[in-house]
TIZARO-495758 format. One record per residue: residue in one letter; z, y, x of N, C-alpha, C in turn. Coordinates in steps of 0.1 Angstrom, whole numbers, plus 5000, padded with zeros to 4 digits. Each point is the difference from the previous one (the first is absolute). Last residue first. Example, Ala and Ser with C-alpha at 12.3 -4.5 7.8 and 13.67 -1.06 7.14 Angstrom:
<atoms>
S507149785128500050115009500850114992A499949435003500050124991500050125009
</atoms>
This chain:
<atoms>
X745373635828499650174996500649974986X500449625019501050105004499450134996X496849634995501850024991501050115004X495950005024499450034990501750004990X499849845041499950145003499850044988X499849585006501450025000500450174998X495549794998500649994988501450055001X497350025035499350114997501049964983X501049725036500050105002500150104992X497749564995501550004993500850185002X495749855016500350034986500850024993X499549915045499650165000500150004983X500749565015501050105005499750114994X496749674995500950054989501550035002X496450035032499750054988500650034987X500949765042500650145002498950104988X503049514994498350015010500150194999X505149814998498449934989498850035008X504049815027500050134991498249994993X504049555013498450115011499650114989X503749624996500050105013498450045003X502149814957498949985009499749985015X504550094968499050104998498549985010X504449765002500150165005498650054995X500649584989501050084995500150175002X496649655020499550104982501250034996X500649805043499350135000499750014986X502749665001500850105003499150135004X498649614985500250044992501350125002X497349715035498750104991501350084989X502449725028499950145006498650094991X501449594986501450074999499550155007X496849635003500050024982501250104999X499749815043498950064999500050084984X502949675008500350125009499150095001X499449594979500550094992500650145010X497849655020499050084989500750154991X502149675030499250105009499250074990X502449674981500950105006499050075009X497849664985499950024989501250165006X499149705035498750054993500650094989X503549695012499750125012498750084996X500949644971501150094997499850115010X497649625010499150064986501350174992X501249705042498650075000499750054986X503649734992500650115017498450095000X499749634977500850034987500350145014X498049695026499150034991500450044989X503649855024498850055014499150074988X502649714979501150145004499250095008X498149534993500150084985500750145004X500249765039498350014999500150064985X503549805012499750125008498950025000X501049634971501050124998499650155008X498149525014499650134982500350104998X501949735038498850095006499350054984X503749734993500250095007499150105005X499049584983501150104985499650135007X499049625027498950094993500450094996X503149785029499649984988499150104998X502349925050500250034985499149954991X500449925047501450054997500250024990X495449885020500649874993502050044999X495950265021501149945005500649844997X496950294972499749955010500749905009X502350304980499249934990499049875007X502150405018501049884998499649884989X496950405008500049875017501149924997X499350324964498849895001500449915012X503650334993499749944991498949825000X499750425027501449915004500049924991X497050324983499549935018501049885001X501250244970499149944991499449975016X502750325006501449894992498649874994X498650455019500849875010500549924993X498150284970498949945010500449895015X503350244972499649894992499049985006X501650375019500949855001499249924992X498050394997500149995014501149865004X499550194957498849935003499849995010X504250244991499649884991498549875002X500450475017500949945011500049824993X497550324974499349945012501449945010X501750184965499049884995499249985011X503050375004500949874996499149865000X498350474998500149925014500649924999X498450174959499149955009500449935013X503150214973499849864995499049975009X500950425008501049955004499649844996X497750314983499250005018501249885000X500550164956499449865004499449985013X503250374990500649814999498849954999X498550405004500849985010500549854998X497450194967499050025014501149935008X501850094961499549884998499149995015X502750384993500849915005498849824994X497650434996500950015012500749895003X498150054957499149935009500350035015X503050174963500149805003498450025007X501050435002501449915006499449854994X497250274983499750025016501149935005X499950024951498649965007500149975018X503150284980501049894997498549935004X499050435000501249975012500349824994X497350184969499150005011501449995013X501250024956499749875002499049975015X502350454985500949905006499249874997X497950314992500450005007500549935005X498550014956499249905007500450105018X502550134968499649865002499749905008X499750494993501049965007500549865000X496650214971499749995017501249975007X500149914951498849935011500150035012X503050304978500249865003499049895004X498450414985500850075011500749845003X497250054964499349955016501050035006X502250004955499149895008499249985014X501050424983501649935004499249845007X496750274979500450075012501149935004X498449864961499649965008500550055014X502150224966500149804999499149975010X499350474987501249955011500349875002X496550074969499650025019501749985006X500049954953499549935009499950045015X501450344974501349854999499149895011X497350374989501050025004500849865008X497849984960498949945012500750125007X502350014966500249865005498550025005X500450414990501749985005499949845005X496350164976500150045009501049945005X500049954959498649915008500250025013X503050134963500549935011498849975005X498750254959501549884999499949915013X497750424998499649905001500449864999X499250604994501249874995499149875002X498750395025500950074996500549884989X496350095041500449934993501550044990X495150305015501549995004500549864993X494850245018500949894994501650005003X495650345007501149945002501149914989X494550205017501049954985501049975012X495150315004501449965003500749924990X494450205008501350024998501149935004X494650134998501049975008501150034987X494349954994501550014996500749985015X493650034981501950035014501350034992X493749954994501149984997501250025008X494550154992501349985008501050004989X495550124994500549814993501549975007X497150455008501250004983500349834998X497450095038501050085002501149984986X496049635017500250134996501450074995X498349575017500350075011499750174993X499749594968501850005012499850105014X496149894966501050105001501050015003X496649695004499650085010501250124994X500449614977500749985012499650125016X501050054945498449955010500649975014X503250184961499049904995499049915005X504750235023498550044993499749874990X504550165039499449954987498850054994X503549995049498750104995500149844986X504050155038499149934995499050054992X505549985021498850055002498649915001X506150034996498349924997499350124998X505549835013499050104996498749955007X505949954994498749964998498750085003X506149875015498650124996498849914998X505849904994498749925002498950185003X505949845001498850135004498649914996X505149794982498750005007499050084998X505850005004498850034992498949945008X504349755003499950145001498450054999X502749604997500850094991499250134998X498449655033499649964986500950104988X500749935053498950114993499549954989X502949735014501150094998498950114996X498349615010500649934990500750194999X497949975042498849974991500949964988X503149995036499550114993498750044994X501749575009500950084996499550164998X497449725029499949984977501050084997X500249945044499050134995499649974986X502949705022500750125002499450094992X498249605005500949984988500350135001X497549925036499250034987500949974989X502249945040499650145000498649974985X501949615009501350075001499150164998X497249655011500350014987501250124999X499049955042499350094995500249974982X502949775028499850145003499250084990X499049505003501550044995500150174998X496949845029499350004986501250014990X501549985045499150144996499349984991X502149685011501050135000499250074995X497549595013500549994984501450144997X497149965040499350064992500949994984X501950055050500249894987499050074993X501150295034499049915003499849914988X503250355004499350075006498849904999X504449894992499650104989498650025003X502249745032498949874992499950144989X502850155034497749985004499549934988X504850055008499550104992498350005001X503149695026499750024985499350064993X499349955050501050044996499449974983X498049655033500050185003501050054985X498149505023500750044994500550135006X496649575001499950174998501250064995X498449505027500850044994500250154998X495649745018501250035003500650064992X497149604992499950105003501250105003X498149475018500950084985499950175004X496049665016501150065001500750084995X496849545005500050074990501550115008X499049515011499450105006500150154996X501749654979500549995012499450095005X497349904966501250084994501350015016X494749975009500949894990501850084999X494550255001501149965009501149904993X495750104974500550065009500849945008X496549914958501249935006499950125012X497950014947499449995017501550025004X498949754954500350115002499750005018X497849794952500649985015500450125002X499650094950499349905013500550005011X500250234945500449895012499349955005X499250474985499949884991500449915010X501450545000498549865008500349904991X502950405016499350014982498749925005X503849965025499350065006498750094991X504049704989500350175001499250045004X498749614989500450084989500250145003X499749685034498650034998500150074981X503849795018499950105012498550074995X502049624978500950144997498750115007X498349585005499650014991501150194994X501449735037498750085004499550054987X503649765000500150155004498850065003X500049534980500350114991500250145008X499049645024498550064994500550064987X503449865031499150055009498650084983X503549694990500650105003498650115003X498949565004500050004980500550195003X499849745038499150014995499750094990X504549835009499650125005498550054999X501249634983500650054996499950175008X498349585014499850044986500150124988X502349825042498750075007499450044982X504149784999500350125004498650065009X499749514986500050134983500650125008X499449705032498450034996500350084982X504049855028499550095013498250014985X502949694984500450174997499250075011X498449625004499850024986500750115001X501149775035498550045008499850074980X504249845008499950105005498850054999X500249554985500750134991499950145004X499249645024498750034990500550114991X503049825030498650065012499050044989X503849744986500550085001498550155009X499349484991499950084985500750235002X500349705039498749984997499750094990X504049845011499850165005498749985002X501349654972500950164996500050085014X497749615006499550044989501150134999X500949855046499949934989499150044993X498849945051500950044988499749964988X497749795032500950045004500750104994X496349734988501349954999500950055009X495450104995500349905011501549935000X498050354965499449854999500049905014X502950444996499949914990499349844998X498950315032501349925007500649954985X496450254995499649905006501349915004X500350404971499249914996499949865011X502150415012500649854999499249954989X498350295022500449965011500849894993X497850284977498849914999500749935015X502650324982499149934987499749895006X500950365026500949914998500149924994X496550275002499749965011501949935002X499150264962499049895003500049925007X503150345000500049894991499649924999X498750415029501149925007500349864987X497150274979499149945012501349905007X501850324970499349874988499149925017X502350395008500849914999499249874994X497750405009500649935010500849884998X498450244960499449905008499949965014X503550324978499749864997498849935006X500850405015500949885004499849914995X496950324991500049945011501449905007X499750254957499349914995499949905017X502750384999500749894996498649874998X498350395014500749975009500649894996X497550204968499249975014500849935011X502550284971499549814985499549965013X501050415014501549935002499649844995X496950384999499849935014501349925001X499450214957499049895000499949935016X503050374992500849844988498449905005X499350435016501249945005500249894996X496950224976500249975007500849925013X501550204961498949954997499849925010X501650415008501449854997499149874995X497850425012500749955010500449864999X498050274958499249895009500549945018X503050294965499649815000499049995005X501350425008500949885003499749874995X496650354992500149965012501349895008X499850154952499449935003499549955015X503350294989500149874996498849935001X499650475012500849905007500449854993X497650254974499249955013501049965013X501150144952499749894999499249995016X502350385000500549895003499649854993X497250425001501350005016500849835000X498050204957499149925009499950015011X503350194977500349904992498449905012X500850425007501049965002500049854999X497350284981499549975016501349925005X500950154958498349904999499649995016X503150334991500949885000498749865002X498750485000500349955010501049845000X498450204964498949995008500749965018X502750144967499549884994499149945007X501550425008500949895001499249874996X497450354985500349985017500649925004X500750084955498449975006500049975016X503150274982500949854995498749915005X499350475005500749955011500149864997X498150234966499049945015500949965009X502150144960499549884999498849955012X502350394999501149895002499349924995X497750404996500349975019500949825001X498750214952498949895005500450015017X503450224978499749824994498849965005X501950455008499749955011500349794995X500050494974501749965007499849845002X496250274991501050114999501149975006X494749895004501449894998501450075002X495450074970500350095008501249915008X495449814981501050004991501450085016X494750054980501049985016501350004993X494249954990501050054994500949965012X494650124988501149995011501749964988X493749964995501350054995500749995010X494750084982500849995009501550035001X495049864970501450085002500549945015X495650054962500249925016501650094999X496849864956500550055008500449955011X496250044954500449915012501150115006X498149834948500850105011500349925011X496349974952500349975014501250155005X498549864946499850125011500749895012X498049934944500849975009499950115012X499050284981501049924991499049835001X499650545008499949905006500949904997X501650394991498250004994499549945006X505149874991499650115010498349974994X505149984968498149925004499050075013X505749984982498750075005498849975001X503249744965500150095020499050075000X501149704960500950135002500350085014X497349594982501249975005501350145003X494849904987501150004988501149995003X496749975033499650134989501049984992X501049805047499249974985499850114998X498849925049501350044990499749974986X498349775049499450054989501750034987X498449905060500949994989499450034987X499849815054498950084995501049984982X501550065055500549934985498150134993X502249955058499250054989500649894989X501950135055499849914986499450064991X502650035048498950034998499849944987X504250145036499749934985498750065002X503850015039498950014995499549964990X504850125030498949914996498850064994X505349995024499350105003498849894996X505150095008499149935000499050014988X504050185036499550004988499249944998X503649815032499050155002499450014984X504149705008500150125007499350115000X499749554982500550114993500250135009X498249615024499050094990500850084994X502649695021499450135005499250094996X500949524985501350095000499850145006X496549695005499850044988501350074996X499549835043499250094997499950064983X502849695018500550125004499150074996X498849594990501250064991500750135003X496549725026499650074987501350054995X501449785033499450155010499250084987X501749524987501350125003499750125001X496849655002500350024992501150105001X498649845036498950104994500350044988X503249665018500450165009498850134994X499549494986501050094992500250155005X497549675026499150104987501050074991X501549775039499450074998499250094990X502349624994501450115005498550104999X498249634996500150034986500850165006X498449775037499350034993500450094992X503049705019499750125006498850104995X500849594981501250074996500150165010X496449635008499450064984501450104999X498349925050501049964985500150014989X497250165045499549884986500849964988X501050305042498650015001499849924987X504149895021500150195001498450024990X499949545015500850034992500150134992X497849895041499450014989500850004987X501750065043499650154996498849934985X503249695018500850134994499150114995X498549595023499849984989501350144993X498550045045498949984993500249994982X503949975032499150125000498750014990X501949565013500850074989499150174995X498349795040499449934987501150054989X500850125041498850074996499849974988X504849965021499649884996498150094996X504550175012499349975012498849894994X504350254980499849855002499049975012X500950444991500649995011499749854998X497950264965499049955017501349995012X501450114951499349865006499249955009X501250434988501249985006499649815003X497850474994499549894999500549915008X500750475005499249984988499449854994X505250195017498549945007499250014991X504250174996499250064996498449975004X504949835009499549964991499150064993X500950005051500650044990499749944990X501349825047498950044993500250074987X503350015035498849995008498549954998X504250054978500050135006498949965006X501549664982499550094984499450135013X502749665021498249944997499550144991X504850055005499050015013498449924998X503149994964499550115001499550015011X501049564995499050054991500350125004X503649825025498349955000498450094996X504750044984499950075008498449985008X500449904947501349935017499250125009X500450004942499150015010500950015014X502049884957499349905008499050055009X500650364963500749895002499649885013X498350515001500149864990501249895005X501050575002499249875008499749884991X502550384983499550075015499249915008X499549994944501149985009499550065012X499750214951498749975011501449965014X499550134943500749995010499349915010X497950444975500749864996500849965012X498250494975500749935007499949865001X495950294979501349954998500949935012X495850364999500049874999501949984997X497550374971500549985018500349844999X496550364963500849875009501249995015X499150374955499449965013500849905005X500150054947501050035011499049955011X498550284956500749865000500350035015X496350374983501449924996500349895006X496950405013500049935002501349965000X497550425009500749934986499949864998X497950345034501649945006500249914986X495950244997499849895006501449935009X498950304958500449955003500249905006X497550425002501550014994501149885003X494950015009500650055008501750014995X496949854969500049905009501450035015X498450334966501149924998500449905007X496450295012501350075002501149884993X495849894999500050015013501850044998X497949994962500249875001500550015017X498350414982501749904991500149895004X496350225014501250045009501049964992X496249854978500249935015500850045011X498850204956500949865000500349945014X497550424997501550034999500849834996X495350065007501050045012501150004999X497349904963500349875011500450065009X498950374971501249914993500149815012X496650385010502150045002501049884995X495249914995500450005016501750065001X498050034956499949855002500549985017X499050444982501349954995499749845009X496850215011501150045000500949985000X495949674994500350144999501450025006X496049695022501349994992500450154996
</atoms>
């Protein structure tokens, strides 16, 4: 390399070093601070009860569905976590996002390439050029370029950050299609050991029918009762066989749910513990301010909030000049053996700065915008605040009135099973009327299928009060450390 050619890239490369160095505080538009909101001193409806259960588990279990106790649930949660086409998709979005940081970053370093290429050409003779003494003639050249656009007043820093945010909202965002979807394969479930269960009363009930069926069938044909509690015995034994039908019918649509969310094609599903058996999970309740910290949908809230912030100033370094540096180095010949001779050398550096100076309003309204959006996310997040407290009070006070309905109804099904005993022997007896042992035995079996169905939804109240608080289980510690290294990264 000659002389000149080595001074003159030294000296661009301490211009580019030193300017770089100049303006690395310059950086427009407004640093984030998180925003005030209003944040109550306690949830609503949470009893005294609940915080003592809360103290003695937290809501940071890693796998809050292993209090049901049920393996086989377990099983179908982690293939779920593992298969969901929507857990999936979240996923791949978050790869997609992590490209966008990367390509928002590039502006930062210079960049930096290679050209290799020949042209075989022929000049006219009449065309008023040069005619070289070779005429057609081959040129081959190899070049090597750089350019760096300088970031003087820190638009390409504010659009990595907005990247980042973004990137981190995409994890956010596949934080909480996973809690959801882990809450429905709970609730899912649940509902299918509630169908199992109800399906088991009824055909308890339809057998007990039968076998009343076929008691006064005969005392029918021996003439000791009438036809109308004959006709009345057939009736019961028919609804008792369309409410098996029917749950049947229940049963092989939830499974058919369940094996969706599992991303599987419908089929049997595998049976665990019977929903009686099954144990409610304990009530999590820790100070308000935790759900800012956990809700993936806050924090994807949040973080839009902070990449609106950093457009703002990616929109304001648009007034202000653009530093670009270029420069190439390279060889031209005719032969491809002469690109390594000294006179085929080629080389430029130089500089442009761009100033904007009349743009009827371009600038100013993509300005205008970013603030518009910035306002915008600032109310999304505080929104969706207050919808995340108001989420957790009705699944608080729905968890609780319906324990309360639950026990009202077994006390309910605790008399009407006496009341349908007493019932049959006055019957028997000959003190009453068929009418009467119907009735208790319709209220008995209308009592069971209501008690089932409330144990379920108590279960459906407390799954929807852990995805209120945010899952209760923190992300996996890879894409903790990721998040880390992003939060570290916004705040710079």
């Amino acid at each position: 390399m000659s002389r000149p050619v080595a001074c003159g890239l030294r000296c661009a490369r301490g211009a580019m070093v030193a300017a770089a160095l100049a303006c690395g505080a310059c950086t427009l538009g407004p640093d984030y601070v998180r925003p005030d909101v209003s944040v109550p001193d306690t949830y609503r409806f949470a009893s005294e009860t609940d915080a003592a259960t809360a103290a003695a588990t937290p809501t940071d279990s890693a796998y809050w569905w292993a209090q049901i106790g049920d393996p086989v649930l377990d099983g179908l949660i982690a293939t779920a976590r593992a298969n969901n086409r929507d857990v999936l998709i979240a996923a791949a979005r978050v790869e997609e996002y992590y490209g966008r940081v990367m390509v928002a970053r590039s502006g930062l370093f210079p960049q930096v390439g290679a050209e290799l290429g020949g042209t075989r050409q022929r000049v006219s003779a009449s065309g008023g050029s040069v005619v070289p003494l070779d005429n057609p003639f081959n040129q081959v050249r190899i070049d090597a370029f750089a350019s760096w656009e300088i970031d003087m007043f820190g638009r390409v820093r504010r659009l990595t950050g907005a990247a980042r945010a973004e990137w981190a909202a995409s994890e956010q965002a596949r934080r909480s299609t996973e809690i959801s979807v882990v809450a429905s394969v709970a609730s899912a479930y649940v509902t299918l050991r509630d169908l199992d269960n109800r399906l088991r009363i009824a055909q308890d009930t339809l057998r007990s029918r039968a076998d009343a069926l076929e008691v006064f069938r005969d005392r029918f044909q021996g003439g000791v009762v009438s036809e109308v509690e004959y006709s009345q015995s057939r009736s019961e034994y028919a609804s008792a066989q369309v409410s098996v039908e029917q749950f049947q019918q229940q049963v092989a649509l939830q499974e058919n749910l369940l094996a969706g969310l599992l991303g599987e094609n419908p089929r049997d599903m595998p049976r665990g513990k019977e929903i009686g058996d099954l144990v409610l999970p304990t009530v999590p309740v820790g100070l308000p301010s935790s759900l800012l910290e956990q809700r993936p949908d806050l924090l994807l809230a949040e973080q839009n909030l902070v990449a609106a912030n950093a457009r703002i100033g990616a929109a304001r370094a648009e007034y202000f000049p653009t530093i670009s540096l270029t420069g190439l180095f390279g060889a031209a010949s005719t032969a491809l053996s002469g690109l390594w001779v000294g006179s085929a050398r080629t080389w430029s550096f130089g500089g442009l700065i761009s100033v904007p100076i009349f743009t009827g309003g371009a600038i100013a309204g993509d300005v205008k915008q970013a603030e518009a959006r910035q306002a915008q996310a600032l109310l999304s997040y505080q929104q969706s605040v207050q919808t995340a407290f108001r989420e957790v009070a009705d699944a608080l006070v729905s968890a609780q009135r319906t324990r309360g309905q639950l026990i009202a109804k077994n006390e309910q099904v605790d008399a009407l099973s006496r009341y349908a005993l007493l019932a049959r022997d006055r019957y028997e007896g000959g003190y009453t009327s068929y009418l009467e042992v119907l009735d208790s035995e319709r209220a008995l079996f209308s009592a069971q299928l209501d008690q089932s169905s409330l144990l379920s939804a108590e279960f459906g109240q407390l799954i929807q009060l852990y995805k209120a608080l945010g899952g209760g289980w923190p992300v996996g510690p890879g894409a903790q450390a990721q998040l880390d290294t992003l939060s570290g990264a916004i705040k710079e």
